[in-house]
N, C-alpha and C positions, 0 to 999 in steps of 0.2 A: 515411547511417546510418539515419534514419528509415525510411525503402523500405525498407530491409535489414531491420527488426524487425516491418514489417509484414506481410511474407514470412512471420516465423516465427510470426504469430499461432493459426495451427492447432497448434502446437510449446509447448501453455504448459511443460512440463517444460524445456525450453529455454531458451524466456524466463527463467523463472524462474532459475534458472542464472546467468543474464549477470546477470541484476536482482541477483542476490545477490552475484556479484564483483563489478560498476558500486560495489555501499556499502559491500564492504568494501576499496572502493581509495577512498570517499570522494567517487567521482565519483554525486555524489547527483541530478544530472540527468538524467541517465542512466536509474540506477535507477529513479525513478521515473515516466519517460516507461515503462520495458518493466514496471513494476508494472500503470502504466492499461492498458498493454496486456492485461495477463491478465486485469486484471479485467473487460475487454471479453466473453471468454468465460463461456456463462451458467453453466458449473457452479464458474468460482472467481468468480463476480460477488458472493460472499455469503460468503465465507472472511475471517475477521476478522482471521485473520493476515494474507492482504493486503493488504487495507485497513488493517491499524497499520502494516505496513511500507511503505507509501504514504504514510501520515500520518508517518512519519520521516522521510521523504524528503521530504517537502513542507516541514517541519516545518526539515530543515537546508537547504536553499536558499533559504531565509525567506521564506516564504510564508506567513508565521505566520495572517494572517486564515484563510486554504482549510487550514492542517494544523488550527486549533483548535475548525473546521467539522469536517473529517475525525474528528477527537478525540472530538467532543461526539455524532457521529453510533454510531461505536464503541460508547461507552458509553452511548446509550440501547439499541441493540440486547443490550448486555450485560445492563442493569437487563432489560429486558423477559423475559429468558430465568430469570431470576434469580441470576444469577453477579453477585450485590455485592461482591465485593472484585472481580475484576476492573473491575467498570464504576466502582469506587472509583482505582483505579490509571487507569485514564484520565481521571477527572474530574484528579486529582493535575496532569495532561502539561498 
């Protein structure tokens, strides 16, 4: 399965696809192995909606220590831009 997703790493519109049925059938390992995958790619490596949807998936497979790295990283990028209530919603998770 892994082979299979590395295949489609030129394909983020793809990945992203499976990454979003993978969590919403709950299989969150899934998910979030084809989330790293996109974020591999340098033009979604900085999309914060991946990166929170990565930090959910991390987050539900309980990886709590790497989702609330994930989390903390989020919202300094947020504070830095100046979007305080979002970077306030992530301090919250």
């Amino acid at each position: 399965m892994f082979d299979e997703m590395k295949e489609d790493i030129v394909n983020v519109p793809l990945l992203m696809r499976k990454a979003r049925i993978a969590a919403s059938r709950q299989n969150f390992e899934e998910a979030e192995k084809l989330y790293a995958l996109v974020m591999q790619d340098e033009e979604m490596a900085g999309h914060l909606d991946i990166k929170t949807r990565y930090a959910f998936c991390v987050e539900k497979i309980g990886d709590l220590s790497k989702a609330i790295i994930c989390y903390r990283e989020i919202s300094g990028i947020y504070k830095e831009s100046g979007e305080v209530g979002a970077a306030k919603a992530m301090d919250l998770k």
